[in-house]
N, C-alpha and C positions, 0 to 999 in steps of 0.2 A: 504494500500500500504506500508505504513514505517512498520508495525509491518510484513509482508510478506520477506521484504528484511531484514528486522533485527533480527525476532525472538522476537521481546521486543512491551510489547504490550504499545498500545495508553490509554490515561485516555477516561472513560468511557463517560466522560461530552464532549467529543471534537468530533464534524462530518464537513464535509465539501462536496460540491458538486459541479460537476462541470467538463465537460470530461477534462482529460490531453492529451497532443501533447507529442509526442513523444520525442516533444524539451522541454517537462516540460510547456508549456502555458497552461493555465485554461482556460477554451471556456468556455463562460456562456450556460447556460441551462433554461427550463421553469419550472413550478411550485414552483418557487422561496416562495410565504407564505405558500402553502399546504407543501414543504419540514423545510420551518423552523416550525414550529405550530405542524408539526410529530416530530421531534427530541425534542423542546421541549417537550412534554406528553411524552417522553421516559427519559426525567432528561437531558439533553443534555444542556448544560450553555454554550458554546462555541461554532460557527458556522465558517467557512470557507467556502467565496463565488466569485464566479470571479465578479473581479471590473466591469465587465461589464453591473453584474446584478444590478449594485448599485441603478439605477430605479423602481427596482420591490421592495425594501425594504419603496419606498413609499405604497404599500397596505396595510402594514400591521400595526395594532394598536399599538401607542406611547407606550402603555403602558406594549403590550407585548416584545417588541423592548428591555423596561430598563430590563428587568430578563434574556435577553440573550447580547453575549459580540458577536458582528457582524466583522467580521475581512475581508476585499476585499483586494482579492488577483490576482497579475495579472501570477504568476511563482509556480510553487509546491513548488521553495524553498524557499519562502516565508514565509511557511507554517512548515517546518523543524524545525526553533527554539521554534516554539509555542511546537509543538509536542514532542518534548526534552524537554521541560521544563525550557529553555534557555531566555526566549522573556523577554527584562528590562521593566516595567511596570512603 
């Protein structure tokens, strides 16, 4: 979506899921550890999920959980400064 309206693309390690509203709200979705477990085997260090989902992040193994950075979001613009490169750590 940001690389669509900007032209400029996203870093390769970053995915997020999740429908948007029209008003920018993130709807949570299903297959919450089969979508993280796929991005990870594709290099994906960065995840973007609606807080909604924050219960499903109980299936998945501790251990896979530390080699990705889980980020729950309830707005797309939440999501903006990660994607810029902007987010204070």
């Amino acid at each position: 979506l940001f690389s669509a309206l900007t032209g400029r693309p996203v870093a390769a390690d970053v995915a997020m899921t999740g429908e948007i509203t029209l008003r920018g709200r993130v709807l949570p979705v299903g297959g919450i550890k089969e979508k993280i477990l796929a991005a990870m085997s594709h290099g994906v260090r960065r995840v973007f999920l609606p807080q909604r989902n924050a219960h499903d992040l109980e299936e998945i193994p501790k251990e896979l959980l530390r080699r990705v950075e889980v980020t729950l979001v309830n707005t797309i613009d939440e999501i903006w400064p990660h994607v810029l490169g902007e987010a204070q750590k």
